[in-house]
C-alpha positions in Angstrom: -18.0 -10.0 -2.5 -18.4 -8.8 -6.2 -16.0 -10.8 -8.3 -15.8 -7.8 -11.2 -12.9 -5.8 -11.4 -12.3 -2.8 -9.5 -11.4 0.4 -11.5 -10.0 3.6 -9.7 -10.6 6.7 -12.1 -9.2 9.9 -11.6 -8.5 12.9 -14.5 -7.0 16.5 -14.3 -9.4 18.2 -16.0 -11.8 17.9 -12.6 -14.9 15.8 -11.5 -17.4 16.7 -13.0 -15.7 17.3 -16.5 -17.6 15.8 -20.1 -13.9 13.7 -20.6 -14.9 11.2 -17.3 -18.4 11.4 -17.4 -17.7 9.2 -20.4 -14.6 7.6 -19.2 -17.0 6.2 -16.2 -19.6 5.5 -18.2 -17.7 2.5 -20.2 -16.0 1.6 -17.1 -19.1 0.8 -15.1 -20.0 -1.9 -18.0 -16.8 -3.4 -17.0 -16.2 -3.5 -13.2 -17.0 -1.8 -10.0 -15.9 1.8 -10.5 -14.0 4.0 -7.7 -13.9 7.7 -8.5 -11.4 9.9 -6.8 -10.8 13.1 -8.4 -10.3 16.8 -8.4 -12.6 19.2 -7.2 -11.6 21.4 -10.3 -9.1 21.7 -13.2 -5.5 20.4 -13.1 -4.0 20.5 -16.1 -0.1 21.0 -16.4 0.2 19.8 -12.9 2.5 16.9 -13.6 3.4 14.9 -10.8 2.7 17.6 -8.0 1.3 16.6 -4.6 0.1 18.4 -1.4 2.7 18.7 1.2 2.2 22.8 2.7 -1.5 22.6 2.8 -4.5 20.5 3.9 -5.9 17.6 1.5 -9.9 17.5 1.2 -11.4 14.1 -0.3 -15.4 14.8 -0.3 -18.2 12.0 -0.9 -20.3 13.3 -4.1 -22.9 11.8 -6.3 -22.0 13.2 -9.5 -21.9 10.3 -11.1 -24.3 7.6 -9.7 -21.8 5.1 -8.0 -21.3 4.1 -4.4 -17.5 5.1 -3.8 -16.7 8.9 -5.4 -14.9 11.4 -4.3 -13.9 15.1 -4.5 -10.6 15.6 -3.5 -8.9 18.9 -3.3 -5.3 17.9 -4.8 -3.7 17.0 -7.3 -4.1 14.3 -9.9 -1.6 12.3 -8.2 -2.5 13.0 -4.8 -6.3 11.8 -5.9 -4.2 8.1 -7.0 -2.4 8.4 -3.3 -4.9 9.0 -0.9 -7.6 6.6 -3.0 -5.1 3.7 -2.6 -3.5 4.6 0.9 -6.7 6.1 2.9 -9.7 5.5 0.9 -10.3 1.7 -0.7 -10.1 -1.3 1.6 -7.9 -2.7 -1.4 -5.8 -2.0 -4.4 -7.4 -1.9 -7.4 -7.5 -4.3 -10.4 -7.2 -1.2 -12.5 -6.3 2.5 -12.8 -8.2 5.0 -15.3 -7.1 8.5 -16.2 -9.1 11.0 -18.7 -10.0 11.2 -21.0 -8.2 14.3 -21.5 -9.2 17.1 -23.7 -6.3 17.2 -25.9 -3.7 15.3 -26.6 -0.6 14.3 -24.3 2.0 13.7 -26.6 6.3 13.9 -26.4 7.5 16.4 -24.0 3.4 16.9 -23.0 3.2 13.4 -21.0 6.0 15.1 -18.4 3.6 17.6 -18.0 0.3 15.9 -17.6 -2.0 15.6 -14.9 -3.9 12.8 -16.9 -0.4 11.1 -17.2 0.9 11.5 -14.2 -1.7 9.8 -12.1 -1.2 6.8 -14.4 2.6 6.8 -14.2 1.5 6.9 -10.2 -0.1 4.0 -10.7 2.6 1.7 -12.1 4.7 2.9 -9.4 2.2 1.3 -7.4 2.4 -1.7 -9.3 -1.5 -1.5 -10.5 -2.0 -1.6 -14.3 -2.7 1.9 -15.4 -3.6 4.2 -18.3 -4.4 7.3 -19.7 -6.2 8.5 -22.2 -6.6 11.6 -23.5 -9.2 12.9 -27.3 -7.3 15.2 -29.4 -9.7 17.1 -29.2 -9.8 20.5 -26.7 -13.5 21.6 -27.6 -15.7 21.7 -24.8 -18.8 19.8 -26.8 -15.8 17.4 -27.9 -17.5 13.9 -29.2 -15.5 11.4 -26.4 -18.0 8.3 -27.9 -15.9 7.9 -31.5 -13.4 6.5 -29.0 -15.8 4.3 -27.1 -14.9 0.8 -28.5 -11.2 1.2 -28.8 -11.5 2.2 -25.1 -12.9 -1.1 -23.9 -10.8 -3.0 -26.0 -8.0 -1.8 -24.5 -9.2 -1.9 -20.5 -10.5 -5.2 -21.4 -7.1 -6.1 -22.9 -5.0 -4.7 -19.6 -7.4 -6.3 -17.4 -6.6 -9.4 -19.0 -3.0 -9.8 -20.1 -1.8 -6.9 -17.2 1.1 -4.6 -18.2 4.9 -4.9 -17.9 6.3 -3.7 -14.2 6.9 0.0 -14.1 4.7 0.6 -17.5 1.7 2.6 -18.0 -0.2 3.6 -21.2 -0.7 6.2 -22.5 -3.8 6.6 -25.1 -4.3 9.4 -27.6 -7.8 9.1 -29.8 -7.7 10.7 -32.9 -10.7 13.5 -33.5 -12.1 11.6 -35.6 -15.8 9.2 -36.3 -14.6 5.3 -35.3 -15.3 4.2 -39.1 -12.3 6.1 -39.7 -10.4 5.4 -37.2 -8.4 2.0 -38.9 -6.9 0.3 -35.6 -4.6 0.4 -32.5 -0.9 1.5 -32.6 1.6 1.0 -30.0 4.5 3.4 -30.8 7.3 5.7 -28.6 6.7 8.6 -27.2 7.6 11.0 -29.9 10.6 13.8 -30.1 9.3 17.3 -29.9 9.5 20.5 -27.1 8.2 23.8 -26.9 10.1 26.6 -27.6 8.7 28.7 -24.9 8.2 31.9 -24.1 6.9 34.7 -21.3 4.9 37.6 -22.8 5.3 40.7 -20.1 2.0 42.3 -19.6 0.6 45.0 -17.0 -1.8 44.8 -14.1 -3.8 48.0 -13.9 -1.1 49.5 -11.7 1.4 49.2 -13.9 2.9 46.1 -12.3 4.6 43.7 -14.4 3.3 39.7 -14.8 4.1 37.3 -17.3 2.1 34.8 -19.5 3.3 31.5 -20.9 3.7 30.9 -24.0 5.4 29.2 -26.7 5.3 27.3 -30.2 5.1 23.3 -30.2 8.1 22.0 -32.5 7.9 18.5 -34.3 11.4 17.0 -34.4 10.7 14.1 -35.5 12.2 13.1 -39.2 8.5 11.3 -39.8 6.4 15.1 -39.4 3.5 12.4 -39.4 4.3 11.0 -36.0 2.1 13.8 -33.9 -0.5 13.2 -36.2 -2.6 11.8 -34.1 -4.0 9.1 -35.4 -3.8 10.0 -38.8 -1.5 8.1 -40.1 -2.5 4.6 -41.4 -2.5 2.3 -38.3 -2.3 -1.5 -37.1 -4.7 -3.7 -35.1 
């Protein structure tokens, strides 16, 4: 029996996104990786689960390791049915992300990527997310590579507080630049939303979501993302 950690990964932007292709690629350097997650994009799914409809978990290959799965739910429901139907045993670990963009204030309620790590430390398993403030597609995830182990290999180590999970933002910016580790609240801000009314082509009404992001905090620095000057 292998004595390396086991990591459960999961994200919300889907399996076979650029954000855990990366994410699994450090993690396999680290422990025996377990990949459960969704067969395509949920973002802004929060902590949502499948109750009126089927749940599908699929064995893929997409990235190289003996235990992954495409499942057809939810971020969460990817955290549930991994640790109640699928492994033989709780893992060591739980990994979400990395995001494209960042979850920050009000945004961690709403987060896929977060929500399957707050799942997580419900279950009691040491869990985090982490997310690149970044939302390009050709985004560079490896300037965030080494703070990244660091701070598995940290959790793995020292565990985390009952009930908490982390929750990782990575500046977009190279690693030489980047001047250290942080661990701060979760910020005051909201969106100020809004619906903009638009017609189908016959003449129906739907609505679009939309809104502006406001910074409440007295420090406007706070949601900078890693700009700020930071501590090791």
């Amino acid at each position: 029996m292998s004595k390396n950690p086991t990591i459960l990964i999961t994200n919300d932007d889907g399996i076979t996104a650029p954000g855990i292709s990366h994410l699994i690629s450090i993690a396999k350097n680290i422990g025996d990786v377990f990949i459960v997650a969704p067969d395509k994009p949920q973002s802004g799914m929060g902590h949502a689960i499948t109750i009126n409809s089927t749940l599908r978990a699929i064995p893929t290959k997409y990235h190289n390791v003996e235990h992954e799965y495409s499942c057809s739910g939810t971020p969460v429901d990817c955290i549930k049915i991994a640790i109640n139907q699928l492994m033989k045993h709780k893992p060591d670990i739980i990994l979400s992300g990395i995001n494209h963009g960042s979850n920050l204030s009000i945004n961690v309620i709403y987060s896929g990527t977060m929500s399957a790590a707050v799942e997580g430390a419900v279950e009691g398993i040491p869990s985090i997310g982490f997310s690149l403030c970044d939302y390009a597609h050709e985004a560079d995830f490896t300037q965030g590579t080494e703070f990244i182990e660091k701070i598995i290999n940290s959790v793995l180590k020292n565990k985390l507080p009952k009930g908490v999970c982390l929750n990782v933002n990575i500046p977009k910016l190279t690693k030489d630049v980047i001047k250290g580790i942080k661990v701060c609240r979760q910020a005051n801000a909201l969106w100020e939303e809004s619906f903009d009314e638009r017609k189908d082509p016959y003449g129906r009404p739907y609505y679009w979501l939309t809104g502006e992001f406001k910074n409440l905090e007295k420090n406007q620095q706070i949601l900078m993302c890693g700009q700020m000057k930071t501590d090791l």
